[in-house]
C-alpha positions as CSV (number, residue, x, y, z in Angstrom):
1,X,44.0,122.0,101.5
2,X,47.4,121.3,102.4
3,X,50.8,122.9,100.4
4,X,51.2,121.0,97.2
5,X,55.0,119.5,97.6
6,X,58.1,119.2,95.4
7,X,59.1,116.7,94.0
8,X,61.1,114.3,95.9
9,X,64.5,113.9,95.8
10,X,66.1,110.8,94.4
11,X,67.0,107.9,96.6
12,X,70.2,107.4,96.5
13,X,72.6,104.2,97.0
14,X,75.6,104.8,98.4
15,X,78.8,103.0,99.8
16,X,80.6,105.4,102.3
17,X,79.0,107.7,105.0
18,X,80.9,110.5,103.9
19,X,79.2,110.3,100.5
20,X,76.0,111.0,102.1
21,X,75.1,114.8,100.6
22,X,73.6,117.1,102.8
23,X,69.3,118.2,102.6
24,X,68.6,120.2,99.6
25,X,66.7,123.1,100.5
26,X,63.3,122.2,99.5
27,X,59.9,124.4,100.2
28,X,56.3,123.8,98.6
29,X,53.7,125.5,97.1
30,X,50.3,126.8,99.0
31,X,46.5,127.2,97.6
32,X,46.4,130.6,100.3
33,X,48.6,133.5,100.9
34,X,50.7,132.9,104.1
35,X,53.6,131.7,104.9
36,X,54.9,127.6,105.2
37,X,57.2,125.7,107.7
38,X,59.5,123.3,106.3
39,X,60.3,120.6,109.1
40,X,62.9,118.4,108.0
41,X,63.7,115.2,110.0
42,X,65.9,112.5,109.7
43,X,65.5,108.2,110.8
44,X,68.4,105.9,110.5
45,X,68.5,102.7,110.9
46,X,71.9,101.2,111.8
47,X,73.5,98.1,110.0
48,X,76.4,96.4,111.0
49,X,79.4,99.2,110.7
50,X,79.5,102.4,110.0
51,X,79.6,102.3,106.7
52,X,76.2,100.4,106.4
53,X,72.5,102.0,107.4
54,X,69.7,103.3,105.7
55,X,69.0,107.4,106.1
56,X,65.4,108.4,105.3
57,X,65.1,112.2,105.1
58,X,61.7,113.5,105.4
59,X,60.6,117.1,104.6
60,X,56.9,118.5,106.3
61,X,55.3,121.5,105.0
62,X,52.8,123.6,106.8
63,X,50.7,126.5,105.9
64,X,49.1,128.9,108.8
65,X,46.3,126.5,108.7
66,X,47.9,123.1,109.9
67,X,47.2,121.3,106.7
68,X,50.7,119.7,106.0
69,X,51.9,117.4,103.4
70,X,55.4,115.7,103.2
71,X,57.6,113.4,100.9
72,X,60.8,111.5,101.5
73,X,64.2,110.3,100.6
74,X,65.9,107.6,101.2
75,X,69.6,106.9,101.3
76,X,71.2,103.7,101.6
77,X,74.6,103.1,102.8
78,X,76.2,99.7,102.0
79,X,80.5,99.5,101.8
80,X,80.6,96.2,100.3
81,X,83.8,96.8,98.3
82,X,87.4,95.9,100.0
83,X,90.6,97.6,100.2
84,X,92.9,98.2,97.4
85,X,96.2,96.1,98.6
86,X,99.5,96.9,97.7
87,X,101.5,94.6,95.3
88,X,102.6,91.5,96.9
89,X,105.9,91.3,97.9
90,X,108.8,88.9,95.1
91,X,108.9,85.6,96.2
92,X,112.3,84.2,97.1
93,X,114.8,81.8,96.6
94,X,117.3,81.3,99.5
95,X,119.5,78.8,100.3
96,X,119.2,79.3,104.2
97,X,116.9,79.9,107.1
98,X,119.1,82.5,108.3
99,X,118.9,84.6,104.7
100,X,114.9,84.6,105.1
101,X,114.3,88.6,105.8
102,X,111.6,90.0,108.4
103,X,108.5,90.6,106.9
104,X,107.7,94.3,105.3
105,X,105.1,96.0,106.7
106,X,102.1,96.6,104.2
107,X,98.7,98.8,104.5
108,X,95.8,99.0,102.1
109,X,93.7,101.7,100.6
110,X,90.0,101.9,101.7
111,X,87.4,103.1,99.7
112,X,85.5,104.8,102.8
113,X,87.2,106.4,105.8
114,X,87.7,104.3,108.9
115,X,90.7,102.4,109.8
116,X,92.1,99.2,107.9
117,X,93.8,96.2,109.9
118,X,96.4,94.3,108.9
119,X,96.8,90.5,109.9
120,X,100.2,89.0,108.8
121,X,100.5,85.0,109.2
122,X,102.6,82.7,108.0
123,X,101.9,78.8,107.0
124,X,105.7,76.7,106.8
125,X,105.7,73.5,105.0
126,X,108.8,72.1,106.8
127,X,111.4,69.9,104.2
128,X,114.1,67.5,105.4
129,X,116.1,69.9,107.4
130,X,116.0,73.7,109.3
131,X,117.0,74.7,105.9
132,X,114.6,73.6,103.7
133,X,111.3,74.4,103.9
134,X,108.9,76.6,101.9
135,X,106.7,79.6,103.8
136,X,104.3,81.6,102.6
137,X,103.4,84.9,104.5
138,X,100.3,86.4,104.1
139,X,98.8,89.9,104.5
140,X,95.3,90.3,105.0
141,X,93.7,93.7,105.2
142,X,90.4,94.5,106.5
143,X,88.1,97.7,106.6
144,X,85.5,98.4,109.5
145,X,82.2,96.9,107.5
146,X,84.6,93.6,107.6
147,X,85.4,93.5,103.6
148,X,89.1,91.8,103.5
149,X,91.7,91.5,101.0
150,X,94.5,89.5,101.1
151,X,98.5,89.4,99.2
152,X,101.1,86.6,99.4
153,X,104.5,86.3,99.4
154,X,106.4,82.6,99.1
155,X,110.0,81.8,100.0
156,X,111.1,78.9,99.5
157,X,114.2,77.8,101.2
158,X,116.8,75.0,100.0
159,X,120.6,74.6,101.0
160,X,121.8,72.2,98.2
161,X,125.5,73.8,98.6
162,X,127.9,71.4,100.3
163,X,130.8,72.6,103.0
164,X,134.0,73.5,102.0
165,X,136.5,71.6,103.5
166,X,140.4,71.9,104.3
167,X,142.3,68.8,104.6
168,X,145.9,69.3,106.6
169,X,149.0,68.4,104.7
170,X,150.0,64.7,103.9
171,X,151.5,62.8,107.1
172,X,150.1,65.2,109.4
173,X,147.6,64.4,112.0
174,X,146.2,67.4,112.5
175,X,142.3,68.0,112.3
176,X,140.5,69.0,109.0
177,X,138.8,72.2,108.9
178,X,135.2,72.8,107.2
179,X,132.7,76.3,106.3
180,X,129.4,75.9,105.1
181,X,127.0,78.8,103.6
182,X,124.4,77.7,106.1
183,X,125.2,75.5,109.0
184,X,127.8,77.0,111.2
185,X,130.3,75.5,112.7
186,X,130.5,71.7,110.2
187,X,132.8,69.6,112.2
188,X,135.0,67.7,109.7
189,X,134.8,63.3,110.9
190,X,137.4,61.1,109.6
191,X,137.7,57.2,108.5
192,X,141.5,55.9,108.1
193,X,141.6,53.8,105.0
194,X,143.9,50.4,105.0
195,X,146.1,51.9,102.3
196,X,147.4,54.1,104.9
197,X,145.0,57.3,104.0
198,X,142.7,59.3,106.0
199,X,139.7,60.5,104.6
200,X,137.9,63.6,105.8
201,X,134.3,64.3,105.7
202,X,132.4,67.7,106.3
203,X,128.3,67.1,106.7
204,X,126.3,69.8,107.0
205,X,123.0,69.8,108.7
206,X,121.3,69.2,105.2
207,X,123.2,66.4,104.4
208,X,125.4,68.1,102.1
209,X,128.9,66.5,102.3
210,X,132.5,67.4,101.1
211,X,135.5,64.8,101.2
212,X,139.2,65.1,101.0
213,X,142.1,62.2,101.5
214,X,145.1,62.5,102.7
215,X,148.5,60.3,102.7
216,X,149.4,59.4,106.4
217,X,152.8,57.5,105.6
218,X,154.8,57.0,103.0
């Protein structure tokens, strides 16, 4: 008659290799004196990472007889759950290309071990000059079984502030200067008027535009 076993030990679902627990010490109990082997054994079949397979642990009891008798327990590992992201960067408002800042660099928490990439990309919706245009960037974090998360940020760029411009003093024909938040230099063009005035304009790239007149004789 072979040794009457213990129970066996609860199957178990898991998500992370590392929760797997180690055998229990198990041993059974025999009809005759003598003593019994306990044989434990192990078959695991892989998935697709290493956070996904299915363990089935197997125990074997003999008596000094070579009856025998055995029971099982399987453990399946599945990480289906993805990373914990960080908040997503503010979005921004910026008036030019050149105020948009590099991006930050984020990581994620896992809930298993193993390393977590990050893929950063960025989609631009171009407006009716280099500075205006919205962009969102985009983090996307991903854990070795493959489970992804992702966090945004948008900026969204507009220069709606004209130049400044300088005109030179009345009867002179010197040239008219111009600054501009954004577009750097903003060269100043002029029209002469037929009432004897000049009239400067200062055009940024954006189409942004600041005037001044000046008297050119009296």
């Amino acid at each position: 008659m072979p040794p009457s076993p213990p129970s066996s030990p609860a199957d178990l679902n898991l998500e992370c290799a590392s929760d797997t627990p180690p055998p229990i010490d198990l041993t059974a109990v025999d009809n005759c004196d003598g003593s019994i082997t306990v044989s434990p054994s192990a078959v695991i079949t892989p998935g697709n990472c290493e956070n996904d397979f299915d363990f089935v642990r197997t125990w074997t009891f003999g008596d000094e007889c070579g009856n025998s008798s055995s029971i099982s327990q399987t453990i399946s590992v599945q990480d289906d759950v993805p990373p914990s992201p960080p908040s997503s960067p503010a979005d921004l408002d910026l008036e030019c290309a050149s105020d948009t800042p590099p991006p930050i660099d984020l990581t994620a928490v896992d809930n298993c071990d193993g390393s977590i990439t990050v893929s950063p990309s960025a989609v631009i919706t171009p407006g009716r000059c280099g500075n205006d245009f919205n962009m969102v960037r985009t983090w996307t974090f991903g854990d070795v079984c493959g489970n992804t998360a992702a966090v945004s940020q948008t900026l969204d760029v507009l220069d709606d502030i004209a130049p400044v411009i300088t005109c030179p003093p009345d009867g002179s024909y010197e040239t008219a200067t111009a600054s501009d938040n954004c577009t750097s230099p903003v060269s100043p063009t002029f029209t002469d008027n037929p009432d004897g005035t000049r009239t400067w304009d200062a055009t940024d790239e954006c189409d942004n535009s600041a005037m001044c007149t000046i008297i050119l004789c009296e």
